[in-house]
C-alpha positions in Angstrom: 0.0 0.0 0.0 1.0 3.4 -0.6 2.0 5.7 1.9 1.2 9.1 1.0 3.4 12.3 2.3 1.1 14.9 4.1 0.1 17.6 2.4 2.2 21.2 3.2 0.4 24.5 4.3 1.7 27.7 4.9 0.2 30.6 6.9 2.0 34.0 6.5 1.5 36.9 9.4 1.7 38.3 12.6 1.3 36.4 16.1 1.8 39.4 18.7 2.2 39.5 22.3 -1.6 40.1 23.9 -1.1 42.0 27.1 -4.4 41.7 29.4 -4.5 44.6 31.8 -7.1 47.2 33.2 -4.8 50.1 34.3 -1.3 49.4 35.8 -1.5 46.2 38.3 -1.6 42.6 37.7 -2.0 41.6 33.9 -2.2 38.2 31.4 0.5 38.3 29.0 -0.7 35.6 26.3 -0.2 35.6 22.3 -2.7 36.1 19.2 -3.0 37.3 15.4 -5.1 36.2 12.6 -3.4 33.9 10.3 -1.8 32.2 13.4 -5.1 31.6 14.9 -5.8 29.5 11.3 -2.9 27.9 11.7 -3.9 26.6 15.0 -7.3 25.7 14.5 -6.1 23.7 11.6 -3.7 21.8 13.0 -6.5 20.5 15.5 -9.1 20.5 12.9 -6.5 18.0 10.2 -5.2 14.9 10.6 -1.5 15.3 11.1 -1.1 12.4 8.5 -2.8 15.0 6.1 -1.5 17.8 6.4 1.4 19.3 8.1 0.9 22.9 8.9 3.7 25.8 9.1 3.5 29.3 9.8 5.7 31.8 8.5 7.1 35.3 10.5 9.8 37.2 12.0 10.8 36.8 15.6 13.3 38.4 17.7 16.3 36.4 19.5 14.9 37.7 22.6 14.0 35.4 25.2 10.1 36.5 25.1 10.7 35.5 21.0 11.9 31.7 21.9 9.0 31.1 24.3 6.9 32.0 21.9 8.5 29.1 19.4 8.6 26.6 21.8 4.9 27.1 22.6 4.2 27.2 18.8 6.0 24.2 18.4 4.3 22.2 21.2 1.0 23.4 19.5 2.4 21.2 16.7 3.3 24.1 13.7 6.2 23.6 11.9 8.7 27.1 12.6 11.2 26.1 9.7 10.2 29.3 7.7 10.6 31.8 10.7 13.0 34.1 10.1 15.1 35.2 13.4 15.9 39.0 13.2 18.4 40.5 15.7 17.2 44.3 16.8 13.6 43.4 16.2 11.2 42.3 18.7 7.3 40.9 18.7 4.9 43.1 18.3 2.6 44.2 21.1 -1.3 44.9 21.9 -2.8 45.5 24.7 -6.6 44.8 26.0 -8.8 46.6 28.4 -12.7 45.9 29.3 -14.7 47.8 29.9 -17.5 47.6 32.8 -19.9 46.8 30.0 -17.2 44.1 28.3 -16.3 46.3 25.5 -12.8 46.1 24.9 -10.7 48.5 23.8 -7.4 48.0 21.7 -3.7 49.6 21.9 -1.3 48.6 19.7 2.7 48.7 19.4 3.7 46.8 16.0 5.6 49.4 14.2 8.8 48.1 14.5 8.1 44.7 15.2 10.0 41.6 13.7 7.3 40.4 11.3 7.5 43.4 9.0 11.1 42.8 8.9 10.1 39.4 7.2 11.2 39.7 3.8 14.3 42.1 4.4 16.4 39.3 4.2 17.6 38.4 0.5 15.9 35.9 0.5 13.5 33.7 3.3 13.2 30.2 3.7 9.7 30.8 2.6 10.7 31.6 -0.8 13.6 29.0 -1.0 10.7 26.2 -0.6 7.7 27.6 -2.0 7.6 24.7 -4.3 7.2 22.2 -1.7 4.0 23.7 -0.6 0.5 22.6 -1.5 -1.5 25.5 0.2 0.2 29.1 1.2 -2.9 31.4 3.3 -2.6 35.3 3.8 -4.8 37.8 4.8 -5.2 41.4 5.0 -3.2 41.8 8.1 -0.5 39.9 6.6 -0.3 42.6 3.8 -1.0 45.6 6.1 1.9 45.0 7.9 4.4 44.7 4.8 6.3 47.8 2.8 5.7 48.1 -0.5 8.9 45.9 -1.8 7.9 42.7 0.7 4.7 42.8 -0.6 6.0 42.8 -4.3 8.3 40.1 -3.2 5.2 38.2 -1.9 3.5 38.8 -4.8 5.8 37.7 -7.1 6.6 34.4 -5.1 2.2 33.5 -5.0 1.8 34.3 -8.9 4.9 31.4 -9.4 3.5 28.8 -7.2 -0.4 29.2 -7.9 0.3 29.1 -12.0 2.1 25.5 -10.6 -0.9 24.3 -8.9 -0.3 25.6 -5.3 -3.6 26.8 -3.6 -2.8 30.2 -2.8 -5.8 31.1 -0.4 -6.4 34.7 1.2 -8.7 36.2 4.2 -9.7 39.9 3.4 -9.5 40.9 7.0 -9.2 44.3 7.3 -8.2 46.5 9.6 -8.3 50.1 8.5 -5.8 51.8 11.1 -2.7 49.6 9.7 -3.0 51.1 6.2 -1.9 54.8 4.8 -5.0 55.2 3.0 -8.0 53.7 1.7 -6.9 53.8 -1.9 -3.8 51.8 -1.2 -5.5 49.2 1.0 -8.1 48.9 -2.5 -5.2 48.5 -4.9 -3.2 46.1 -2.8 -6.4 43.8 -2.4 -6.8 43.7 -5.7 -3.7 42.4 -6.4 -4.0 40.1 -3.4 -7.1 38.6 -4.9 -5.4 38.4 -8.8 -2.9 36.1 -7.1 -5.2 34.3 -5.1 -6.9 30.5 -5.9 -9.4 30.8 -3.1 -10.7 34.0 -1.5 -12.7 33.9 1.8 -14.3 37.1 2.0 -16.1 38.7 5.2 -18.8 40.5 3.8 -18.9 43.7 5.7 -14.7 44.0 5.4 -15.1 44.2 1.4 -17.7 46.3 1.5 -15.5 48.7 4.2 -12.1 48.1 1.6 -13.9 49.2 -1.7 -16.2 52.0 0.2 -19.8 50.1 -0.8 -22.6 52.0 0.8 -24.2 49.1 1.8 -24.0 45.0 2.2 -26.1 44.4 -1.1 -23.8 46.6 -3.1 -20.6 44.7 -1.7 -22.3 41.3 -2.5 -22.6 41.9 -5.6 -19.3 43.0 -5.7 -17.6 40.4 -4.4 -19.7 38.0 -6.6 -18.7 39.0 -9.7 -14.8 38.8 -8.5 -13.2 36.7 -11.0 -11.2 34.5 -8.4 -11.4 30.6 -9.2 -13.0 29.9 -5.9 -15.2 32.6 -3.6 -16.5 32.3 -0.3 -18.4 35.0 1.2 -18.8 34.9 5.1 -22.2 36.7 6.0 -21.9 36.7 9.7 -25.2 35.1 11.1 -26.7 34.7 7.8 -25.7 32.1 5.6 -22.4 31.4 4.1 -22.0 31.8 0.3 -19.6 29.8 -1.9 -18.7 29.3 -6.1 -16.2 26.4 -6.7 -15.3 27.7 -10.1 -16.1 30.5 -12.1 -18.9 28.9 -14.0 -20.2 26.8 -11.2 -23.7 27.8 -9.5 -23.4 29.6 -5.6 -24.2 27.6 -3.1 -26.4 28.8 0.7 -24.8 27.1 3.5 -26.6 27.6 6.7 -24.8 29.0 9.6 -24.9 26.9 12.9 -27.8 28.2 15.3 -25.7 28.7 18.8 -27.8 30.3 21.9 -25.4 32.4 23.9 -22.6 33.9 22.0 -19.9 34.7 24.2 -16.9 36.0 22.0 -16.7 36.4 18.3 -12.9 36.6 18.3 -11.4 34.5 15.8 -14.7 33.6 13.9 -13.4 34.1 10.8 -10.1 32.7 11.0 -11.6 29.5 12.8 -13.9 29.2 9.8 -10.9 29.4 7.4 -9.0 26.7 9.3 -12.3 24.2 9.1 -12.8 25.1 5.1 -9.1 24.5 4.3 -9.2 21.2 6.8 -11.5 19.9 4.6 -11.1 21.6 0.9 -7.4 20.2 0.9 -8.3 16.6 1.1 -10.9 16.8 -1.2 -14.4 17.8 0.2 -17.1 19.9 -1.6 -16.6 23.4 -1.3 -20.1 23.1 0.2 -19.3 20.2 2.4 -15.9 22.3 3.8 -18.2 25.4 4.3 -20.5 23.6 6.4 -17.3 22.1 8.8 -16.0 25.7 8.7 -19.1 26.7 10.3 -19.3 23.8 12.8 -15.7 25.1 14.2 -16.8 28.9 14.0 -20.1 28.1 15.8 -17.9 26.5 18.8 -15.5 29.2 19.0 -17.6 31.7 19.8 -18.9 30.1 22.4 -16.1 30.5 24.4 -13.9 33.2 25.6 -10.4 33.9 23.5 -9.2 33.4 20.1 -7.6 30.3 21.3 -10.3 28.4 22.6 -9.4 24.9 25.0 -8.5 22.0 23.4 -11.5 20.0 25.1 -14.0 22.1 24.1 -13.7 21.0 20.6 -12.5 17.7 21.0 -15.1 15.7 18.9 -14.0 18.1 16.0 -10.4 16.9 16.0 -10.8 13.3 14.1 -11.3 14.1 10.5 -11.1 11.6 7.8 -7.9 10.8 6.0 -7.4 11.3 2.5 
């Protein structure tokens, strides 16, 4: 019988140092950012015979920056694409709650290691682009780049997609990271030229190309010519289009009672689609298990939820 090798994904970002603290006093320091959260939830979601997973930044050669590899690593990621930068350090945020719950979000990234990325000649990344079957971006990931690493990127997705990698892409989008709204439009244009699969939150598109409202952006975002679309609605159903030609499909959202905390919705959704769309699954099928791990995340406080609460997700099939 054959054995086959595991499949190879690639996440490209930011995981930050998440500093939990109302005022000066006793705080949580913990660690978060979007693409890493994917990366996680995929790992848990994908049989390790499947698919191996790796994520890709800049770190320091701090000692904060090697506890933060050693607790990615006993996550289970591959850190052979992380590129250690002396000078730099991990970026920072910072949380407070309000009494009503609302939090509140400061920020100190500018001259953080993983925008340093791609200032080396060349990563190890781009040495073994080749090797992977699925690289994921998002947004963030491009937000945080100067012009030239994001040419660089570029360049390296439009070689390995036209060789059959899946290049797949999150339009998260946070306004306060880019210099202006017309750069943030032209640079997700060019995210989603290079892109196989786009996964697009709804009311971010309609917030990066200025719609005046959802039904404008919808129709936007459906005549995208990307090969494959997905268009997260929130609550309301989930939309997706295989191919260009191919019919859009209404998946259903799963009905939860209480929802505690929608951090990491999205990027939970994008770990359960890929877990699924990379061994083969409908795109319809992968949308529905992308729900399922969305609709359990919420329910729980954290981007990061525990590993028990969604331990009957974590035995997929095997391709």
């Amino acid at each position: 019988m054959e054995v086959r090798k595991p499949l190879q994904f690639i996440a490209i970002g930011e995981c930050m140092l998440e500093v939990q603290a109302n005022g000066f006093g006793p705080c949580v320091l913990s660690y978060g950012g979007d693409t890493f959260n994917t990366s996680v939830y995929l790992r848990r979601c994908a049989s390790s015979k499947a698919i191996e997973v790796s994520y890709a930044t800049g770190l320091g050669v701090d000692p904060l920056s090697q506890q933060l590899k050693q607790a990615w690593t006993a996550l289970g990621l591959n850190l052979n694409a992380i590129q250690s930068i002396d000078g730099k350090l991990p970026g920072m945020y910072l949380i407070e709650t309000d009494d009503q719950g609302e939090r509140s979000f400061h920020f100190w990234r500018e001259s953080s290691a993983a925008r340093a990325y791609f200032q080396a000649p060349e990563t190890d990344l781009e040495k073994n682009a080749l090797n992977y079957d699925c690289i994921y971006f998002s947004g963030i990931s491009l937000a945080i780049l100067d012009d030239a690493s994001r040419k660089r990127l570029f360049s390296m997705l439009q070689k390995v997609r036209a060789l059959g990698c899946r290049v797949a892409f999150d339009n998260n989008f946070r306004p306060k990271l880019w210099p202006s709204l017309q750069v943030a439009q032209q640079v997700y244009l060019e995210a989603l030229n290079v892109c196989h699969t786009a996964m697009l939150t709804l009311d971010d598109h309609q917030a990066v190309f200025g719609h005046v409202n959802l039904d404008d952006a919808l129709r936007h975002a459906q005549a995208l010519e990307v090969p494959e679309l997905v268009i997260k609605r929130g609550a309301d159903s989930t939309l997706v289009r295989e191919t260009p030609d191919a019919p859009w499909q209404s998946i259903a959202t799963e009905r939860v009672e209480r929802v505690i905390d929608t951090t990491a919705a999205g990027d939970s959704f994008a770990a359960g689609f890929l877990s699924r769309r990379l061994i083969g699954e409908s795109a319809l099928l992968s949308a529905e298990f992308g729900n399922k791990v969305a609709a359990r995340v919420i329910q729980h406080r954290g981007a990061l939820i525990p590993l028990e609460a969604m331990q009957d997700l974590i035995s997929p099939p095997v391709y």
